[in-house]
Backbone atoms as SQL, in Angstrom:
CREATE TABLE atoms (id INTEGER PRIMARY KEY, chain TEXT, resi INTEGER, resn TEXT, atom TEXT, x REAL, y REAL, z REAL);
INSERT INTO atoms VALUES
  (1, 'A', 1, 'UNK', 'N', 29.123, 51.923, 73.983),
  (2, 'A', 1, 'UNK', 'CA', 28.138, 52.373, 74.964),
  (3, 'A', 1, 'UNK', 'C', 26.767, 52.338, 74.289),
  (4, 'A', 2, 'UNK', 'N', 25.704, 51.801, 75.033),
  (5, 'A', 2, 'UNK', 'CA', 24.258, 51.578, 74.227),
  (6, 'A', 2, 'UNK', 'C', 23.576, 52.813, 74.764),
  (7, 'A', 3, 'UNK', 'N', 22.253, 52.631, 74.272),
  (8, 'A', 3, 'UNK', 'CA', 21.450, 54.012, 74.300),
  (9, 'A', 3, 'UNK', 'C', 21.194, 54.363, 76.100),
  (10, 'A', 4, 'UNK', 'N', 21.099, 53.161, 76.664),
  (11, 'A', 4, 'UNK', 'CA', 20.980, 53.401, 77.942),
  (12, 'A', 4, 'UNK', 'C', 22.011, 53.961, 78.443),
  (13, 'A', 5, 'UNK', 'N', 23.068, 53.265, 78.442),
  (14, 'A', 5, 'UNK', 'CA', 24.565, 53.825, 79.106),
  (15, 'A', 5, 'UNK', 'C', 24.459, 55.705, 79.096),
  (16, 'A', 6, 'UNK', 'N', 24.261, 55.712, 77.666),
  (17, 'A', 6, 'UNK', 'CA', 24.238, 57.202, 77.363),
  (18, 'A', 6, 'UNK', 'C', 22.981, 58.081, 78.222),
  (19, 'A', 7, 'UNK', 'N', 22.377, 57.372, 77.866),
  (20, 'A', 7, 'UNK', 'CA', 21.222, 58.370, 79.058),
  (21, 'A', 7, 'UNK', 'C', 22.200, 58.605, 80.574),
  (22, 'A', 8, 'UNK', 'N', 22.362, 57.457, 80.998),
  (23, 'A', 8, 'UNK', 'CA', 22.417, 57.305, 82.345),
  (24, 'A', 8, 'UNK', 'C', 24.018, 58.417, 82.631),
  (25, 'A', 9, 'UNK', 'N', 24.805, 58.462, 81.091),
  (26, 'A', 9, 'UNK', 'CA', 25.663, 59.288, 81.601),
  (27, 'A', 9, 'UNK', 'C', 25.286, 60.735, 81.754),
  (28, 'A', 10, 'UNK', 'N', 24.215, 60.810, 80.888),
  (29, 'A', 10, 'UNK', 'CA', 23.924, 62.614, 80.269),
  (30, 'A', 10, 'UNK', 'C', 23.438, 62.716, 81.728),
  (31, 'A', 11, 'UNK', 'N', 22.485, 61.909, 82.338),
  (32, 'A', 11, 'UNK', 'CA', 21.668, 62.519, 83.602),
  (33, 'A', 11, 'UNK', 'C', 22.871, 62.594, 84.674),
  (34, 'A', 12, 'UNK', 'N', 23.549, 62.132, 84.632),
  (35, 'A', 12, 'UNK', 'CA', 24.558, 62.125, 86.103),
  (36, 'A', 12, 'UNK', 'C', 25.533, 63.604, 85.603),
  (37, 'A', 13, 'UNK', 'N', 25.890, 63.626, 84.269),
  (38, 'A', 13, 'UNK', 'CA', 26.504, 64.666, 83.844),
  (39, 'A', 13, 'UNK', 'C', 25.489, 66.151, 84.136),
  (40, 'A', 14, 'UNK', 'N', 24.160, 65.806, 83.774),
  (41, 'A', 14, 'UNK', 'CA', 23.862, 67.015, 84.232),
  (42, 'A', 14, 'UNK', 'C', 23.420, 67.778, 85.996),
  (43, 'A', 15, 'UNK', 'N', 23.246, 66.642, 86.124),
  (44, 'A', 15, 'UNK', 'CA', 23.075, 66.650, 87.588),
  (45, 'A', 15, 'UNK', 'C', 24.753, 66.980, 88.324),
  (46, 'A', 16, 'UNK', 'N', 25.453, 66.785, 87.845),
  (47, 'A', 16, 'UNK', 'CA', 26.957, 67.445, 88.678),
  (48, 'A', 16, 'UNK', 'C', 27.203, 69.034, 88.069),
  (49, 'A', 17, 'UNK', 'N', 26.395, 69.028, 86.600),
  (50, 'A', 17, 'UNK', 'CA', 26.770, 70.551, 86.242),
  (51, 'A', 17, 'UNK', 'C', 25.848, 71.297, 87.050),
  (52, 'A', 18, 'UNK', 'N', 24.342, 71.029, 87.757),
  (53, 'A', 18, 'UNK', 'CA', 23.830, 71.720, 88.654),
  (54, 'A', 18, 'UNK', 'C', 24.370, 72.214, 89.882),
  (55, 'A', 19, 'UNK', 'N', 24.882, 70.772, 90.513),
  (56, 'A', 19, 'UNK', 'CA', 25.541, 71.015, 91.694),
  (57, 'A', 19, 'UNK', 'C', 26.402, 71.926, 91.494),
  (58, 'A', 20, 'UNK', 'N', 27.145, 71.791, 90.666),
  (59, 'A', 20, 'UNK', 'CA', 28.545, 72.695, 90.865),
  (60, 'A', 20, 'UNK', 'C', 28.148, 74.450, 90.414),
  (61, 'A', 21, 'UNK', 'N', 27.138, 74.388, 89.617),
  (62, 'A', 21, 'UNK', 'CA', 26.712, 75.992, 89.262),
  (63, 'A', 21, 'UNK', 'C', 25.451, 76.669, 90.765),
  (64, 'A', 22, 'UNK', 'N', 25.186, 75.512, 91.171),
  (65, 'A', 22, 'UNK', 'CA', 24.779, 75.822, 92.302),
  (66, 'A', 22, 'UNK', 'C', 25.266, 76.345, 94.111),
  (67, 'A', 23, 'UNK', 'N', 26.988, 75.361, 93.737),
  (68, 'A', 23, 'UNK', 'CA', 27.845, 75.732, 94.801),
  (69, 'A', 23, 'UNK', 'C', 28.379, 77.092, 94.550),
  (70, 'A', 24, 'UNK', 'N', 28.808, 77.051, 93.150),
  (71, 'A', 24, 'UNK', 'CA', 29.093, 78.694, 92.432),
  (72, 'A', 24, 'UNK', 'C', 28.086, 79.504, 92.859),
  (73, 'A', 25, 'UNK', 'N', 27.250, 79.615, 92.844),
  (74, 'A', 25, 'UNK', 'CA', 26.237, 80.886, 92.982),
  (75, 'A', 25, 'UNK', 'C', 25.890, 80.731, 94.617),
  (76, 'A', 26, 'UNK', 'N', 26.296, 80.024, 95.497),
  (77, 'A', 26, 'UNK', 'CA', 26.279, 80.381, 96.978),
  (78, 'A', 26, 'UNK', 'C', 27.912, 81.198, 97.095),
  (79, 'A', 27, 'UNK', 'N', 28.888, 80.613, 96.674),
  (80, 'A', 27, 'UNK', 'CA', 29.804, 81.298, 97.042),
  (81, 'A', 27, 'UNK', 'C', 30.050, 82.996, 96.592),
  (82, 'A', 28, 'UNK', 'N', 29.033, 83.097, 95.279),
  (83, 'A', 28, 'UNK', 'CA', 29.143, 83.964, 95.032),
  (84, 'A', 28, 'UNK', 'C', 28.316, 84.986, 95.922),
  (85, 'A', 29, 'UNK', 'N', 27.024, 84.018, 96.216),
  (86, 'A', 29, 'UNK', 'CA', 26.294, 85.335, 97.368),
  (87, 'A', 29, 'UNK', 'C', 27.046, 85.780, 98.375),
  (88, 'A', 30, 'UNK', 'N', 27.770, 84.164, 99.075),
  (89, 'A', 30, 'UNK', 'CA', 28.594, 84.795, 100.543),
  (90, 'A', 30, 'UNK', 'C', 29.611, 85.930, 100.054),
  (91, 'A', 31, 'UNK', 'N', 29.965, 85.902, 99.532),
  (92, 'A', 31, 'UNK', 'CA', 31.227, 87.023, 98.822),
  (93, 'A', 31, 'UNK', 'C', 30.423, 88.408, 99.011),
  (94, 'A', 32, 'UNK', 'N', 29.397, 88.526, 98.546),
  (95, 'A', 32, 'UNK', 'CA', 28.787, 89.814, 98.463),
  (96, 'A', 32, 'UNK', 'C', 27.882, 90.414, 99.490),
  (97, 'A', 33, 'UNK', 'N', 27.358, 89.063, 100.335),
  (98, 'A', 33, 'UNK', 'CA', 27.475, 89.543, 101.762),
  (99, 'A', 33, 'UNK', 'C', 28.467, 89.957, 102.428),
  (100, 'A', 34, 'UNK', 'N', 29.768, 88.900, 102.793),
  (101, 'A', 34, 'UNK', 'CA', 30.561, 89.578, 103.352),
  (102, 'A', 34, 'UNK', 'C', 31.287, 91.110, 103.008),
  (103, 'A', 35, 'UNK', 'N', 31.083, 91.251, 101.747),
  (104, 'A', 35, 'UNK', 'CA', 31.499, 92.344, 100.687),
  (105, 'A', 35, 'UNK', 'C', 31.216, 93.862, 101.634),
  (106, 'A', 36, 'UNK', 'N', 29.839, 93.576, 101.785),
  (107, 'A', 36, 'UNK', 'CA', 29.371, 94.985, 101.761),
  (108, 'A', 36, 'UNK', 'C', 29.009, 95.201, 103.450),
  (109, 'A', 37, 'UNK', 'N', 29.138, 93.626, 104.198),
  (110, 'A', 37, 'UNK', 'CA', 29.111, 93.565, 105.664),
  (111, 'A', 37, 'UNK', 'C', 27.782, 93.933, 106.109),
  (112, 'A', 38, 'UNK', 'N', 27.025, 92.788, 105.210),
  (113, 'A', 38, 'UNK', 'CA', 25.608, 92.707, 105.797),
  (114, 'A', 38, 'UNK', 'C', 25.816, 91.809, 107.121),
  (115, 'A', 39, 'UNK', 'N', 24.788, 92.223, 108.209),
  (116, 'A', 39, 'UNK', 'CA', 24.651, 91.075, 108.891),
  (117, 'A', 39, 'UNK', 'C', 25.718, 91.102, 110.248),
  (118, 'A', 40, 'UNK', 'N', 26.232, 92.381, 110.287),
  (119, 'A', 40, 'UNK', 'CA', 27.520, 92.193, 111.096),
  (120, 'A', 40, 'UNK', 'C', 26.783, 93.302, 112.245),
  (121, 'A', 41, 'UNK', 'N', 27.586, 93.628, 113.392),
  (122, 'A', 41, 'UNK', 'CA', 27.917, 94.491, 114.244),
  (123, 'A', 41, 'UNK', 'C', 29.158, 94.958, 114.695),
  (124, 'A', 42, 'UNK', 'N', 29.040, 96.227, 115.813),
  (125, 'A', 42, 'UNK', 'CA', 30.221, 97.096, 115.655),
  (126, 'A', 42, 'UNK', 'C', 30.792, 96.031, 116.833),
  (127, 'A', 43, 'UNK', 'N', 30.580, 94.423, 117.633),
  (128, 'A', 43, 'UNK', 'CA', 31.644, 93.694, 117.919),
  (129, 'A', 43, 'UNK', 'C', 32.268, 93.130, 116.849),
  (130, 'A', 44, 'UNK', 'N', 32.067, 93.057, 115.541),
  (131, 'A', 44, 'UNK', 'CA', 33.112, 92.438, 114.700),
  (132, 'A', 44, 'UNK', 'C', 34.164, 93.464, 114.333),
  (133, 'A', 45, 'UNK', 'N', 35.073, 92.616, 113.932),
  (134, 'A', 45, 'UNK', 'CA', 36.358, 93.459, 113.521),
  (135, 'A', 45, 'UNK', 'C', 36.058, 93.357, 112.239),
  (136, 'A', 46, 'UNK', 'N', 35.578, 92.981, 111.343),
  (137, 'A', 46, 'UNK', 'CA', 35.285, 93.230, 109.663),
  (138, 'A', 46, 'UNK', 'C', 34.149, 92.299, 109.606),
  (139, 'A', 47, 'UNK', 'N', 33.527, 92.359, 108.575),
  (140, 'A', 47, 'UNK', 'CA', 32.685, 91.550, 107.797),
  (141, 'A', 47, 'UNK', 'C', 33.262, 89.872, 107.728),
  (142, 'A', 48, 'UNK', 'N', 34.747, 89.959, 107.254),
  (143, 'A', 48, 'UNK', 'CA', 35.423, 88.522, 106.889),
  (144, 'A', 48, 'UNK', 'C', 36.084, 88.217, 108.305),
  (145, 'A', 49, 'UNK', 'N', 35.695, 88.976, 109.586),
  (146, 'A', 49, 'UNK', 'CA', 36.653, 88.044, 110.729),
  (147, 'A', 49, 'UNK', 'C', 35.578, 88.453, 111.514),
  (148, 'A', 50, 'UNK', 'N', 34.651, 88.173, 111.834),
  (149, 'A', 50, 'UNK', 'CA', 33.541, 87.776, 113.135),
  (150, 'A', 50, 'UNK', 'C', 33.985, 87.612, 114.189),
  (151, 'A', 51, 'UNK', 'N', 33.174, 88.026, 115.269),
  (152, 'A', 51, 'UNK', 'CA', 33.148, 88.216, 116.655),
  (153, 'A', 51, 'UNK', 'C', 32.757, 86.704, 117.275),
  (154, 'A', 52, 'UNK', 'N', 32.142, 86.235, 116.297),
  (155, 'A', 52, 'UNK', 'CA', 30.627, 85.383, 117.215),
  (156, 'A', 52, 'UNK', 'C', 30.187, 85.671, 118.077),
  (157, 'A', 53, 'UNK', 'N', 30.446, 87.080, 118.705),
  (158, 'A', 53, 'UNK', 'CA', 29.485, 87.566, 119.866),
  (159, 'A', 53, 'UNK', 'C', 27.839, 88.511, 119.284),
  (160, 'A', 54, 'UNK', 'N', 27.013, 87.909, 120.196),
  (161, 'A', 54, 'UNK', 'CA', 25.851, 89.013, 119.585),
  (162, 'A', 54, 'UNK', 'C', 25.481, 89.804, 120.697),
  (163, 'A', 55, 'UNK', 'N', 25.306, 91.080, 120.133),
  (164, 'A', 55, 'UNK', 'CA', 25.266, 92.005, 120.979),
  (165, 'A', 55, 'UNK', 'C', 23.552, 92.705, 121.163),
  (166, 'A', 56, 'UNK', 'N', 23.509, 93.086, 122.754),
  (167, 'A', 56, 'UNK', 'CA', 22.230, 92.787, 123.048),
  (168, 'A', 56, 'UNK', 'C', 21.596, 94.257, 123.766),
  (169, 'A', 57, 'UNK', 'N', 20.887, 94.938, 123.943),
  (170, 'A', 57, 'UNK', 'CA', 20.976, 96.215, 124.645),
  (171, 'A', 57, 'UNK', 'C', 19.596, 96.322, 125.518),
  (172, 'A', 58, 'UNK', 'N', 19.466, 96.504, 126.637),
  (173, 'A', 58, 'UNK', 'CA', 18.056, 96.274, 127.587),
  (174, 'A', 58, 'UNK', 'C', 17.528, 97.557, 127.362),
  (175, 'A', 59, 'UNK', 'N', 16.121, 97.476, 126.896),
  (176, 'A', 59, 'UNK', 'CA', 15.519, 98.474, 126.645),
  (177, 'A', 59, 'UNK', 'C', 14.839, 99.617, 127.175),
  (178, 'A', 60, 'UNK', 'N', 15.020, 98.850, 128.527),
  (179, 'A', 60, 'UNK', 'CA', 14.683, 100.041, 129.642),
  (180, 'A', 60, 'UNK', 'C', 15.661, 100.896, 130.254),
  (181, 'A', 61, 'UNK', 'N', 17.277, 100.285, 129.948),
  (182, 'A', 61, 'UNK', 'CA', 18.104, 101.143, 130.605),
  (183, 'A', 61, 'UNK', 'C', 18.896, 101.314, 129.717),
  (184, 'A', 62, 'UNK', 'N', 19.144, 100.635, 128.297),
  (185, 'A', 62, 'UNK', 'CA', 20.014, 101.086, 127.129),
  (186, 'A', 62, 'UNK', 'C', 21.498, 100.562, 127.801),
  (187, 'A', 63, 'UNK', 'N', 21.340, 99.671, 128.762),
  (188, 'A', 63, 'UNK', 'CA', 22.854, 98.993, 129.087),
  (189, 'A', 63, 'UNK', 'C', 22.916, 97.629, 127.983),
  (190, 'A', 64, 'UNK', 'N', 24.460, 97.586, 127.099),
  (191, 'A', 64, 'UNK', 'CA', 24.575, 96.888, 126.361),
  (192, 'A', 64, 'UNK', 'C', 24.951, 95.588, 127.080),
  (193, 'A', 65, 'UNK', 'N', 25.151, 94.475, 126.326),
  (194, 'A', 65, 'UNK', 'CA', 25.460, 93.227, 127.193),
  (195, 'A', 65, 'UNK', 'C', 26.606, 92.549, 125.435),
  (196, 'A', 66, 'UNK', 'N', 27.048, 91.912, 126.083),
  (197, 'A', 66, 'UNK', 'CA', 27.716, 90.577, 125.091),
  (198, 'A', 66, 'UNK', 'C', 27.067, 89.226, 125.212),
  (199, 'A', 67, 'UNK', 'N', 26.464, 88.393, 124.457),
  (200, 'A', 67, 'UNK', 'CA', 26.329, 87.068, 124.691),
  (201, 'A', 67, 'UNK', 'C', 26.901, 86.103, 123.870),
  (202, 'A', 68, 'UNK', 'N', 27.544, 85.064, 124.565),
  (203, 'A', 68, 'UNK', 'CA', 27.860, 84.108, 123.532),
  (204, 'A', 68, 'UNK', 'C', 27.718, 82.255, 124.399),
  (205, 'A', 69, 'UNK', 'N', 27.219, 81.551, 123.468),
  (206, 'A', 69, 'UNK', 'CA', 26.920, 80.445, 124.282),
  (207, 'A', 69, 'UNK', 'C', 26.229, 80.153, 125.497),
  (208, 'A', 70, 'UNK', 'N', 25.347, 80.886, 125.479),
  (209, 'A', 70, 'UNK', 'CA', 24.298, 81.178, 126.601),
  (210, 'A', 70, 'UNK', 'C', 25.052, 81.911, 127.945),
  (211, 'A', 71, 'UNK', 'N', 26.124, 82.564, 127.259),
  (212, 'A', 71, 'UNK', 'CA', 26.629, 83.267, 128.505),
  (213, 'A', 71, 'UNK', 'C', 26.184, 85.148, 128.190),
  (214, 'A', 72, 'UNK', 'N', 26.028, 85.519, 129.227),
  (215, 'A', 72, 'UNK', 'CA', 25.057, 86.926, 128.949),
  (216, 'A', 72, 'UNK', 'C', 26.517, 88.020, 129.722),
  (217, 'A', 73, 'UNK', 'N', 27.235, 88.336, 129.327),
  (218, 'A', 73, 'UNK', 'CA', 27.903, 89.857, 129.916),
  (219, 'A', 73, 'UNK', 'C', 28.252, 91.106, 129.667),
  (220, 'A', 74, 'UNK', 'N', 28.166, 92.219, 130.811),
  (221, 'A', 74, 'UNK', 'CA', 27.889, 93.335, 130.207),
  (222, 'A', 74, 'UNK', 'C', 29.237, 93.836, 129.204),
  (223, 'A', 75, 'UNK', 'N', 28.825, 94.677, 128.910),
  (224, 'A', 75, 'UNK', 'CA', 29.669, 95.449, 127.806),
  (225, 'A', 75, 'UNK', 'C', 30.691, 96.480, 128.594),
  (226, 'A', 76, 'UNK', 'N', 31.559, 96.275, 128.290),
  (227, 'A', 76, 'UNK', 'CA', 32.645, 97.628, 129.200),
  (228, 'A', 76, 'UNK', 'C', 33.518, 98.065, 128.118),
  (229, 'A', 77, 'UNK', 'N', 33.427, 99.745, 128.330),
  (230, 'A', 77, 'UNK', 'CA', 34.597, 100.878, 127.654),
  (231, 'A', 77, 'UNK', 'C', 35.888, 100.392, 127.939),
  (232, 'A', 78, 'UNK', 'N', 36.805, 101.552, 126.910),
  (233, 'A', 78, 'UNK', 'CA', 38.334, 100.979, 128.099),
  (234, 'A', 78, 'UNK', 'C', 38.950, 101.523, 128.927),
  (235, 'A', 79, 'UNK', 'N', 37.723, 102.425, 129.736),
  (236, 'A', 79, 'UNK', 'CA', 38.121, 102.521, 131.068),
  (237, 'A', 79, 'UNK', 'C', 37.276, 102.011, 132.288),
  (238, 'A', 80, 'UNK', 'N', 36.499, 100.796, 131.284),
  (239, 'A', 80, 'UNK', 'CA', 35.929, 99.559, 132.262),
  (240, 'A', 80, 'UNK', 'C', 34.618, 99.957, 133.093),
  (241, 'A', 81, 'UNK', 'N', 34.131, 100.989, 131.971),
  (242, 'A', 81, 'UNK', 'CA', 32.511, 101.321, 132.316),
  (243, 'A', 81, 'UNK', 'C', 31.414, 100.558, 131.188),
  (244, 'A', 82, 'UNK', 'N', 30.503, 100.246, 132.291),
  (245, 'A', 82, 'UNK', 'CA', 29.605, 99.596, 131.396),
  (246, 'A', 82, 'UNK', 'C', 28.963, 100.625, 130.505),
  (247, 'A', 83, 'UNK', 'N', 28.774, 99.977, 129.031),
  (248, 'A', 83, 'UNK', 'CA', 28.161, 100.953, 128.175),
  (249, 'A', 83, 'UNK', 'C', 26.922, 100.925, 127.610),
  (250, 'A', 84, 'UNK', 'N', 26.128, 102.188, 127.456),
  (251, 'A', 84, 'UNK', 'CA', 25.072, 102.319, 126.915),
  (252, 'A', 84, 'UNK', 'C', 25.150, 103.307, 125.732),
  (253, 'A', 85, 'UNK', 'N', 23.504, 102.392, 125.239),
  (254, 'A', 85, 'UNK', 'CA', 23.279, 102.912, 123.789),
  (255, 'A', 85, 'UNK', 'C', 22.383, 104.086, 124.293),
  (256, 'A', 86, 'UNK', 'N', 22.501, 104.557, 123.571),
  (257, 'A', 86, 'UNK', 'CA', 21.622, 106.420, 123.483),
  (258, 'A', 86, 'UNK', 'C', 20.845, 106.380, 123.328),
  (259, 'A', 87, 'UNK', 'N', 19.469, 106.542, 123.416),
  (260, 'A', 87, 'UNK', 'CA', 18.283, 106.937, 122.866),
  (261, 'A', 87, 'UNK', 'C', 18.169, 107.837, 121.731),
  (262, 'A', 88, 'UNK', 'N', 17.812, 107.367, 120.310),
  (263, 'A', 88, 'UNK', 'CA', 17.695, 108.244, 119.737),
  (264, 'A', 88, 'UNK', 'C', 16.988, 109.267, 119.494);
């Protein structure tokens, strides 16, 4: 292998040790998001199993809603009353 070869390996070698210490340190953030359940609401069932619903509350009447995929519906107890948030 000549002096070039060798360059051309060191740069590709270091350029995959970035990538890969770089994929490491995202997985490590998601871990510690999901960890501590940033980012979530009380429609998820945990941090690691998501709703994909986002939850929405009208500010004049504190009636909650569900939306998902541009679909907007209200929120119901389980005895099928729509629910509101409290004023604090």
């Amino acid at each position: 292998m000549n002096a070039n070869e060798q360059k051309g390996y060191d740069i590709a070698n270091g350029v995959m040790t970035a990538i890969g210490r770089l994929g490491l340190f995202l997985i490590v953030i998601w871990f510690i998001i999901n960890l501590f359940g940033w980012g979530t609401d009380d429609t998820d069932y945990s941090s690691w199993r998501r709703s994909g619903l986002s939850l929405h509350t009208d500010a004049k009447t504190g009636l909650q809603y569900l939306a998902k995929d541009g679909a907007l519906i209200p929120r119901l107890d389980q005895e099928g009353n729509h629910m509101r948030k409290e004023a604090p």
